[in-house]
C-alpha positions as CSV (number, residue, x, y, z in Angstrom):
1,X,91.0,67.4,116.5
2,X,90.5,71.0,115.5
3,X,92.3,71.9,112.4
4,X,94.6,74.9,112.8
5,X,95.0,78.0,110.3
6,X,97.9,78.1,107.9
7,X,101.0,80.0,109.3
8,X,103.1,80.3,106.5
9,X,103.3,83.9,105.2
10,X,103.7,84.1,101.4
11,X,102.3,88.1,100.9
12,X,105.4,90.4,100.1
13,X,105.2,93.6,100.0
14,X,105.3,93.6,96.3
15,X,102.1,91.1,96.4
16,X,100.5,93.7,98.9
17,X,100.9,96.2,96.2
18,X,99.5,94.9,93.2
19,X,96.3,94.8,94.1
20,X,95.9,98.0,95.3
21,X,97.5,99.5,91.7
22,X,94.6,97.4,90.2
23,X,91.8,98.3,92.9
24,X,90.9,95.1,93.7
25,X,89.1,94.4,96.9
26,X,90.7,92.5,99.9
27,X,88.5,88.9,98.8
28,X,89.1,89.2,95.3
29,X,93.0,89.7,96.1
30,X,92.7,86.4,98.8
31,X,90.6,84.3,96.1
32,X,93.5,85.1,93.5
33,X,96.7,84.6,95.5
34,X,95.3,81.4,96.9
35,X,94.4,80.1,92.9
36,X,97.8,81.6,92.3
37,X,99.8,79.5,95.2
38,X,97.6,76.4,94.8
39,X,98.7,76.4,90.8
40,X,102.0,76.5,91.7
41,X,101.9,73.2,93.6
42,X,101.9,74.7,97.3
43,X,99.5,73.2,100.2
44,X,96.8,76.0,100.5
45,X,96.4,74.6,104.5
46,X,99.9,75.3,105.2
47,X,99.7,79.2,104.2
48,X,98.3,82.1,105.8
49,X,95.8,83.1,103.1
50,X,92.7,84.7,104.0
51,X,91.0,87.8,103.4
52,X,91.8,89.5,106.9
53,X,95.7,88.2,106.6
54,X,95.3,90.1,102.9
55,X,93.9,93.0,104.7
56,X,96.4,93.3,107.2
57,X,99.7,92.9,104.6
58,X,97.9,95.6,102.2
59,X,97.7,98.1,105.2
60,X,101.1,97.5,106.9
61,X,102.8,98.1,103.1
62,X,100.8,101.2,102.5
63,X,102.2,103.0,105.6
64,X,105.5,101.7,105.1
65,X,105.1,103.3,101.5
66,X,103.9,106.4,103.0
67,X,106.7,106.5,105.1
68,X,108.8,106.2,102.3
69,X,107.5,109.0,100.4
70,X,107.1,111.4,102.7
71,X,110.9,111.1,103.4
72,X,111.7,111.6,99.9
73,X,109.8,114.5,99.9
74,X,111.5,116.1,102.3
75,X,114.6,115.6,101.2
């Protein structure tokens, strides 16, 4: 039987951001969150960790951010 892919999502959009404010890569930021949840006692096959989940998280809270700001600005 073909073992499916964690669906669990455990990347906030606090998570999403501390990477970036450190410049670490999308792989680097997947290998340390999974360490991170597998430390904690969670089952890594359960969660959606992987470097393209990472990738997508990072990018989705950078244009909400973006959002964000430009609204302040203009107020």
């Amino acid at each position: 039987m073909k073992r499916k892919r964690g669906r669990n999502n455990v990347v906030t959009s606090e998570l999403a951001a501390a990477p970036d404010r450190t410049k670490m890569s999308d792989r680097k930021a997947a290998f340390v969150i999974t360490e991170t949840a597998r430390s904690l006692g969670q089952s890594i096959d359960d969660l959606a960790l992987n470097r393209d989940s990472i990738r997508r998280h990072r990018m989705a809270h950078r244009a909400k951010r973006s959002e964000q700001l430009k609204e302040e600005f203009k107020g």
